[in-house]
Steps between C-alpha positions, in 0.01 A plus 500: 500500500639843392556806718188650362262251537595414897464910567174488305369161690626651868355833456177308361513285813558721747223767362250190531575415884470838599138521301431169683621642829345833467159382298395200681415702820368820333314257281368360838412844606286585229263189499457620876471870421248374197283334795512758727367743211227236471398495833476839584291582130281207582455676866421829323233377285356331821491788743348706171228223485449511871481911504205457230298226689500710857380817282220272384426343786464848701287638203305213543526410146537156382800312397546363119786348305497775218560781746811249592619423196561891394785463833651127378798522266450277227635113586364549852257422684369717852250232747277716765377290762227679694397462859219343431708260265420601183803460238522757187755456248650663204740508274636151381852296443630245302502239765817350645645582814433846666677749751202661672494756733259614759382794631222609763246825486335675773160278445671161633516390161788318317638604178707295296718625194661139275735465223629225326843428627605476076500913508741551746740194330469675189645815658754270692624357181480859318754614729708211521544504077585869510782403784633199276489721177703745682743283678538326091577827419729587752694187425477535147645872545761315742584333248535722212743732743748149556485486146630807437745463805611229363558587178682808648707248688566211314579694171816638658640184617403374143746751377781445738454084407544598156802748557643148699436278179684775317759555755506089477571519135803747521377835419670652780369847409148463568372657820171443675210758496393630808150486651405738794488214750791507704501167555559383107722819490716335700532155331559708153793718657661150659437370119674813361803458717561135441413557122804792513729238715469196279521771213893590668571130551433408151662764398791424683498164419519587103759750563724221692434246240612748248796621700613155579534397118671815397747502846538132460617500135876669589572243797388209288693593173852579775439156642433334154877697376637339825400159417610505169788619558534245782425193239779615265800540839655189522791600749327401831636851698318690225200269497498579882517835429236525267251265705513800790430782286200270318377420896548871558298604227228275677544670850437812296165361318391388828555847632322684207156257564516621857541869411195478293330325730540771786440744217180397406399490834522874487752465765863639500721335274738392836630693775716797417887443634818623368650360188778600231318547227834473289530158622152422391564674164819297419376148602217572254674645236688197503210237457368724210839541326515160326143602397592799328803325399284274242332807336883602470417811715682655782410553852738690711498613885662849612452552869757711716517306844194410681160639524285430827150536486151387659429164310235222523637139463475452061352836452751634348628205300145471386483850339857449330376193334235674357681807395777274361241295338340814312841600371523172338216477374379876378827645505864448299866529532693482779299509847727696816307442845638824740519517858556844718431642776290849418314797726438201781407263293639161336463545135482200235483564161426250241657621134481409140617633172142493319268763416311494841173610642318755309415780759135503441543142609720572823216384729289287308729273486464399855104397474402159482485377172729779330708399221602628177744229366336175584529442825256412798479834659534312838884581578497844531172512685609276749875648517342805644285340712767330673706793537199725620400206789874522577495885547701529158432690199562364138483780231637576101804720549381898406874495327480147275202336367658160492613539862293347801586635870435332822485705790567335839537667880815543568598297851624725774771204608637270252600203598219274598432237215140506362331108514575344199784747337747332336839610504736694768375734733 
């Protein structure tokens, strides 16, 4: 049974026991009121009768039925019973049972006023069908009013079922209508939150997915170059050698999935420390120069000593692999990764010898899905991303279109080695 129709059927049942409550009795009233009105009319006509007969009798006239009948209502019937026991009647009934009433005059005789007990049912039963056709219309009116209630009610949770079906189906944007009752109100605003949270967890969940096949892609092709190059050593030190840096490379995938991870949790990428950043810089300029080395490129490092700054574990290893990455892919020539130390800050700067970014393009080219030679438009995105959850800033140099900076904070007290930096402190 719907909503509608149990509103309708309660409000329908509860108008009927309150007519039953409420008309029974004043039904019960009225058959006694009805009597009473019969009793004291059938008295009236009596003591009329009676008031005529003691005139007569003092006049010294005689007594006869038509001088009665002009004082008998039509259905009744008036008896005078003299003293001397004479009986006059007029008027006449229908037969059945009677209610008679009697009444006595100043002569000693008896006067009494009958009428058939049928009357004073029909009036009974007149007023009981004008109680029940008002109560049936009381309850039909109940009824009409749950209707519309209901209708009024039921339509909005009709709405919000349907925005749930929709929500159900994955249109995240859809939003549920609200009412006027507070009550519904309420269930559409908790629907309109959890349609905008699993709206950010998809979302999320799409961004990792695509963030974890581009960031994966660089690790994967190093540790396929390692094993290669691992199946073609046969001088065991070298194979030895060779099988570290491949199980390195692994350490490093593993760390990439778990910097995703925390990033798509919308959490920061690790806990800032201290790290060189010109440590970080070399060790993966080194994994990507055999990579550049097939494309018969050059990658180069210029650093002058060490640069301290306010790291996360793999945040900054992450961002060069994608700024390396988009030099191989989009730009040409030789590629020179810079590291200084500049107005308080750690500055890396990721160089090629190609045409660049064209300035109208400076920050489009960090959106999601941005990409004017090919590419995903996922690395850049997510490059910035990282650096902004890592209190970093990743920009096109004002100076050199085909130059990428990242800016880190500069550590107040070098020394302390950041989780996960490879390379001296």
């Amino acid at each position: 049974m719907t909503v509608r129709r149990r509103l309708v059927t309660s409000t329908a049942l509860i108008a009927l026991v309150a007519v039953l409550v409420l008309g029974v009795p004043l039904a019960l009233v009225e058959a006694a009121r009805v009597r009473t009105d019969q009793t004291a009319r059938l008295e009236r006509e009596a003591d009329a009768v009676a008031a005529v007969i003691d005139d007569r009798l003092e006049a010294g006239k005689p007594i006869r039925a038509a001088l009665l009948r002009r004082h008998v209502v039509r259905g009744h019937q008036v008896t005078v019973t003299l003293v001397n026991g004479s009986t006059i009647a007029a008027g006449s009934t229908d037969g059945g049972a009677m209610r008679r009433v009697h009444a006595g005059s100043s002569r000693n005789s008896t006067v009494t006023a009958a009428a058939p007990l049928s009357e004073e049912n029909h009036r009974v039963h007149r007023a009981w069908a004008l109680l029940i056709l008002l109560a049936g219309g009381g309850v039909a009116f109940a009824v009409v009013l749950a209707s519309i209630q209901a209708r009024r009610l039921s339509a909005p949770l009709e709405r919000v079922a349907l925005t749930s079906a929709r929500l159900g189906d994955g249109d995240f944007s859809v939003r549920a209508p609200r009412s006027g009752v507070p009550e519904i109100d309420a269930i559409a605003q908790a629907l309109d939150r959890s349609a905008e949270r699993i709206a950010r967890l998809v979302a999320r969940e799409r961004e990792f997915s695509s963030n974890v096949s581009h960031q994966l892609r660089t690790p994967l092709t190093a540790l396929r170059l390692r094993m290669e190059e691992l199946a073609q050593v046969d001088e065991p030190a070298a194979r030895e050698r060779e099988a570290a840096a491949a199980l390195r490379e692994a350490d490093r995938l593993e760390a990439t999935i778990v910097n995703l991870l925390a990033h798509a949790r919308e959490d920061r990428v690790g806990r800032a420390a201290q790290g060189d950043v010109v440590a970080i810089a070399r060790d993966h300029v080194a994994r990507w120069a055999p990579i550049f080395g097939q494309d018969l490129r050059v990658l180069t490092l210029t650093c002058a000593g060490h640069a301290y700054a306010l790291v996360s574990p793999g945040t900054v290893g992450q961002i060069l692999d994608v700024l390396l990455e988009n030099a191989g892919r989009h730009g040409s020539g030789a590629v020179t990764v810079d590291v200084k130390q500049e107005d308080g800050h750690a500055l890396i700067s990721v160089k090629d010898d190609g045409a660049g970014i064209a300035r109208e393009d400076y920050q489009r080219v960090f959106e999601r899905g941005a990409s004017g030679g090919g590419g995903t438009g996922i690395g850049l995105h997510l490059a910035r991303a990282l650096a902004e959850a890592d209190g970093a800033s990743l920009r096109v140099a004002t100076t050199c279109a085909s130059r990428l900076e990242l800016r880190l904070p500069l550590a107040t007290t070098p020394g302390v080695r950041a989780p996960g930096a490879v390379g001296p402190a």
